[in-house]
N, C-alpha and C positions, 0 to 999 in steps of 0.2 A: 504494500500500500504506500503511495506517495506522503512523505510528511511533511511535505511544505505545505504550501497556502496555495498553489497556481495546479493546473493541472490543462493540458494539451486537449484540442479539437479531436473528437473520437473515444476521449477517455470514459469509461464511467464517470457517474458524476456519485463518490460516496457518501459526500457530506453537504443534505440540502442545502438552501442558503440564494444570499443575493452575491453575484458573483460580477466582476469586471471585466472586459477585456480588456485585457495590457496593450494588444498592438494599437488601438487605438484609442488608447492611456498616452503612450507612448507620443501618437499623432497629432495630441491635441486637441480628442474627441472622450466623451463621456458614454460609453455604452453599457450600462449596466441590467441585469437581468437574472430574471428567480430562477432555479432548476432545483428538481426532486431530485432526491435519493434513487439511485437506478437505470436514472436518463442518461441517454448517450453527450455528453456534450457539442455543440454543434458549429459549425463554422459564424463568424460571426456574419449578420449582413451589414454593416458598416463598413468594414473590413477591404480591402484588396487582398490581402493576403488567404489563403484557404486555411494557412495553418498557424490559429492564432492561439495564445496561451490567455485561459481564465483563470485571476484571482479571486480566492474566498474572501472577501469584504466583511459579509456577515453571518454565521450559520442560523440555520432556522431553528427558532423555541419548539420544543417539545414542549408538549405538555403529559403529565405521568399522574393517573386517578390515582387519590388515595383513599381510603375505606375506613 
């Protein structure tokens, strides 16, 4: 399992959350975006590049019943 925070176009996505793209972090652009636990991550559409790297910004709240 990756232990940084970024994770590559293609990858599972392990750790829901709102995530960024870097390359167009990088460009000067703000494209940020939700992905579930499971999902494929996708190329961005801002992007020229096809193979762009997403940072984990914020993961998503569980919430866990208690009895």
């Amino acid at each position: 399992m990756n232990s940084s925070r970024t994770w590559k176009t293609g990858e599972i996505c392990r750790v829901p959350g709102t995530y960024r793209c870097q390359n167009c972090h990088l460009a000067g652009r703000e494209v940020v975006k939700e992905f579930a636990a499971g999902k494929i991550l996708p190329m961005c559409d801002a992007s020229p590049d096809k193979d762009v790297t997403w940072r984990l910004l914020k993961p998503a709240r569980t919430i866990t019943a208690t009895a």
